[in-house]
C-alpha positions in Angstrom: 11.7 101.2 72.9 10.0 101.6 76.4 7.6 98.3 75.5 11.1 96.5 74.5 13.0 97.3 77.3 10.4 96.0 79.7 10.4 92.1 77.3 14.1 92.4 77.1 14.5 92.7 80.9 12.0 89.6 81.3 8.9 91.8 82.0 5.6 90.8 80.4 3.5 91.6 77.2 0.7 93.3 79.7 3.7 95.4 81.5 5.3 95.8 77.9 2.0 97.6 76.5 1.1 99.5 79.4 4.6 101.3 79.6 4.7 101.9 75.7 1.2 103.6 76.0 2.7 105.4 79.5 5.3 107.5 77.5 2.9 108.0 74.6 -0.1 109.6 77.2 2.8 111.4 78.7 4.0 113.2 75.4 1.5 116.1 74.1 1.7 115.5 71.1 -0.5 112.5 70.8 -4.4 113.1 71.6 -4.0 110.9 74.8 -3.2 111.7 78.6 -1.4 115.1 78.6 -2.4 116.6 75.2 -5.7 115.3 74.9 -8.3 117.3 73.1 -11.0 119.2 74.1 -14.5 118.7 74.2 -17.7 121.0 73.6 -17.2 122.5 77.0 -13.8 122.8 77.0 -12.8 119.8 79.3 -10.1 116.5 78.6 -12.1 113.2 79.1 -10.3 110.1 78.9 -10.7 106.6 77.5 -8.4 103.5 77.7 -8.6 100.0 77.5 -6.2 96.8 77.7 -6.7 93.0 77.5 -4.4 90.1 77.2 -5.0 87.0 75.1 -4.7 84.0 77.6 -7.6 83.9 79.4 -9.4 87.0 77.7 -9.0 89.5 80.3 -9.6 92.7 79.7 -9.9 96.5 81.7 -11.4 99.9 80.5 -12.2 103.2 81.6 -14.2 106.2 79.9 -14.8 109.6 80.8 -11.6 110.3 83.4 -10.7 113.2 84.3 -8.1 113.4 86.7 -6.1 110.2 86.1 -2.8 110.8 84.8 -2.0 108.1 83.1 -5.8 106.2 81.8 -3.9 102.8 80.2 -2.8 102.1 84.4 -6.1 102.2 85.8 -7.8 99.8 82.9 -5.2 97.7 83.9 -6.1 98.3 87.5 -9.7 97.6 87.1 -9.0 94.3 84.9 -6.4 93.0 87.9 -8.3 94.5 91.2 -12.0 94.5 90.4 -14.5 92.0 89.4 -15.5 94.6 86.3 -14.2 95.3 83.0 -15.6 98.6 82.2 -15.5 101.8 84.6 -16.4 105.0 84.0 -16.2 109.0 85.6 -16.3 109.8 88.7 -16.3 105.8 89.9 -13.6 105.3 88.1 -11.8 108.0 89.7 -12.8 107.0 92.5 -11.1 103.2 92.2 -8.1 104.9 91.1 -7.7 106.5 93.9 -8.2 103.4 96.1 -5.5 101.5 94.1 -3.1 104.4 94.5 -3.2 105.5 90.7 -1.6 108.7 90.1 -4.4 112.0 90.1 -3.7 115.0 89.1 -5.4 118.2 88.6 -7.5 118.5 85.2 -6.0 121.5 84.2 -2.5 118.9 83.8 -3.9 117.4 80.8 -4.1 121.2 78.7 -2.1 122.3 76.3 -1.5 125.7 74.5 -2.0 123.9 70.7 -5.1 121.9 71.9 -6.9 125.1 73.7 -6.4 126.9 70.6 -8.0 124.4 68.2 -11.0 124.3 70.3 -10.7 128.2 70.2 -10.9 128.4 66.7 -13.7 125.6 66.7 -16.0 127.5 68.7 -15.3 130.8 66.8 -16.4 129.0 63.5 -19.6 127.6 65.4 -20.8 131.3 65.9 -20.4 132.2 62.3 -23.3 131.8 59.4 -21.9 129.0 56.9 -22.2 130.6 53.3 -24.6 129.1 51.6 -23.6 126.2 49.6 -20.2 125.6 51.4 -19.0 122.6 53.3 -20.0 122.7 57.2 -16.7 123.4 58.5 -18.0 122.2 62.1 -17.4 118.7 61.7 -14.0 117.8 63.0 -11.7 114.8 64.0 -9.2 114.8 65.7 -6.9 111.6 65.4 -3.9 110.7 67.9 -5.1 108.1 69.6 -2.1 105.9 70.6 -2.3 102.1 71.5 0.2 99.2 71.4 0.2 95.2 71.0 2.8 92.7 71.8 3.7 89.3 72.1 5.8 87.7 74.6 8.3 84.8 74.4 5.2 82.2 75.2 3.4 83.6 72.3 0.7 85.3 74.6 -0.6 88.4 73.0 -1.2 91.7 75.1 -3.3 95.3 73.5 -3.9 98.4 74.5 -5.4 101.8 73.5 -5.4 105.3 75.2 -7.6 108.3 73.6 -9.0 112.0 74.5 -11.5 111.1 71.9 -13.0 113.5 69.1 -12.0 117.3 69.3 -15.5 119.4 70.1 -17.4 116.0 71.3 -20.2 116.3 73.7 -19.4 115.8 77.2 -20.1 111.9 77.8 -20.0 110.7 74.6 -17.4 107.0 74.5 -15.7 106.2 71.2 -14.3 102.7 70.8 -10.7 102.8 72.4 -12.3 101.5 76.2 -14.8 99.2 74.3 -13.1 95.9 73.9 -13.5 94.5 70.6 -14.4 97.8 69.3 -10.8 99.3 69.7 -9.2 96.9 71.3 -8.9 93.3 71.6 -6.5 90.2 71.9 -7.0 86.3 71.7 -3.9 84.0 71.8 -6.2 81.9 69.4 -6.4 84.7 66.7 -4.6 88.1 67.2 -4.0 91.5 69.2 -5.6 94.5 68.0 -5.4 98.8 68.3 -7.4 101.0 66.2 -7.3 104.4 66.1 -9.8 106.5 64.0 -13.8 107.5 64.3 -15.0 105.4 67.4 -18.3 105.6 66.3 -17.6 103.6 63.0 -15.1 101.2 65.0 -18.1 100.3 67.9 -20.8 99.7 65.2 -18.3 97.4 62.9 -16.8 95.3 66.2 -13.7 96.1 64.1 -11.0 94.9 66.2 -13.0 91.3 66.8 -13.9 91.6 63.2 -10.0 91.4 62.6 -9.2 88.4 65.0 -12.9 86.6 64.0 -11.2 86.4 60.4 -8.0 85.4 61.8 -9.8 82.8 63.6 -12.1 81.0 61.9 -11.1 82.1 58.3 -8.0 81.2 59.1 -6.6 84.1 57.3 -3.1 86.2 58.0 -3.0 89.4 60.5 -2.4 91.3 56.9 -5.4 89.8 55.0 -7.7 90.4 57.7 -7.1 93.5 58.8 -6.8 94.8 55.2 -10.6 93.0 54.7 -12.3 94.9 57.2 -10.4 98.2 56.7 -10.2 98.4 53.3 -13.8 96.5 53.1 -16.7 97.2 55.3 -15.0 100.2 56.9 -14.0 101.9 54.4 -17.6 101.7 52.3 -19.2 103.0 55.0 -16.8 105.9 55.5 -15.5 105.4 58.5 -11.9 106.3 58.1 -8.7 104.4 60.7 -6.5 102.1 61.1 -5.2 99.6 63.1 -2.1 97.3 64.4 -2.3 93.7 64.6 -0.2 91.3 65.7 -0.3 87.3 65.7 1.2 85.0 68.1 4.0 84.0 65.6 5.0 88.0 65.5 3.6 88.5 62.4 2.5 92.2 62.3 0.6 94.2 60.3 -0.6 98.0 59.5 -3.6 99.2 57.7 -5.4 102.1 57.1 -7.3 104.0 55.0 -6.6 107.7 56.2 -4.3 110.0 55.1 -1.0 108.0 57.2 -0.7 106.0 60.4 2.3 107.1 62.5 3.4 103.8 63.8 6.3 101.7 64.5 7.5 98.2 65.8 10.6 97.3 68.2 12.0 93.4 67.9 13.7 91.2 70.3 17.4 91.9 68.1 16.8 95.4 69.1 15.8 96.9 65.5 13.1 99.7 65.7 11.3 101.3 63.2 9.0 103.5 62.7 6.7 104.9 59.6 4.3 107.7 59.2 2.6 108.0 56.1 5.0 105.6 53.2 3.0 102.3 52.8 
């Protein structure tokens, strides 16, 4: 409704996706902004990424720590820098030159995320039986992202993540790496994934997706259900993604357990689906 409100008032696609992503980094119960997860030594670090189709542009940052809301300084650092990619402290840094809101780290915790961590490290001290399944691996979905097209047919996408639950300090999955976990081409599609980065980044997945789209000429469905369903899925690397053409065709897919998702159209209907097909 937020992305909506912003395209019914006139606003555009890139303003559309940044303030649908806004409310979801803002809500703790998604694994992005306030919420986030933890990593190995207990700290939220921040990735997010945008990019609209016309001309390709694109902004990211990984590794924040103090920015409130991650999706507004990739946009930042697509509209006042000369880079794409920032990262840590610098990013920090040119967030607060452009007068993006900071906050103190401790903004980003929250009682339910603390206490999976808690129980993470207590199950790291203990022995695993022999023979049973090494219950230190973890994921931690939640990553949030939205795509949209505007009355021109321009395409806009964006993702926002705290990452993996227990991750080593530094470590980047694929929501700030453009065509990774995020991507948009007027020419093909808009993409969001959510799911294990590390799968995403080796598998380009979100170009993969507009790449079929493109030059196979196939639908937003079709593609996205080839490489999900296809390459991802044999290699166990479980997600899903949006997608969304510049007709307004939209799709879902995913092979994981559900994808809480949703669309909002220009009559005003809204729904939303978590796990039904």
């Amino acid at each position: 409704k937020a992305g909506q409100a912003v395209l019914a008032r006139g606003g555009d696609g890139l303003s559309a996706v940044e303030s649908a992503i806004r409310v979801l980094e803002d809500d703790p119960e998604f694994n992005a902004g306030r919420g986030a997860v933890f990593t190995a030594e207990g700290k939220n670090e921040l990735d997010a990424s945008i990019m609209e189709g016309a001309e390709l542009r694109a902004g990211a940052v990984a590794g924040v720590t103090t920015v409130k809301n991650p999706i507004t300084l990739a946009r930042a650092v697509m509209e006042k820098s000369k880079h794409v990619l920032l990262v840590g402290a610098g990013a920090e840094r040119f967030g607060k030159e452009v007068g993006v809101e900071i906050v103190d780290p401790s903004y980003f915790k929250t009682e339910r995320r603390w206490k999976e961590i808690e129980e993470i490290w207590r199950q790291e001290k203990e022995p695993l039986k022999k023979g049973s399944l090494d219950r230190r691996t973890h994921h931690q979905w939640g990553t949030v992202g939205a795509v949209a097209v505007d009355a021109s047919g321009h395409l806009f996408a964006g993702t926002s993540t705290g990452g993996m639950t227990n991750k080593r300090p530094g470590r980047v999955g694929d929501s700030p790496i453009i065509g990774a976990g995020t991507y948009a081409d007027d020419a093909s599609c808009a993409v969001s994934s959510t799911g294990h980065g590390e799968y995403f980044i080796r598998y380009a997945v979100a170009h993969d997706i507009a790449a079929r789209v493109k030059y196979k000429k196939l639908s937003v469905a079709r593609a996205a259900e080839e490489v999900i369903q296809g390459p991802m899925r044999k290699a166990g690397g479980e997600g899903g993604v949006i997608v969304l053409s510049p007709k307004g065709d939209l799709a879902f897919s995913y092979n994981s357990e559900g994808l809480y998702r949703g669309y909002a159209l220009k009559d005003g209907t809204v729904r939303v689906f978590l796990y039904e097909d």
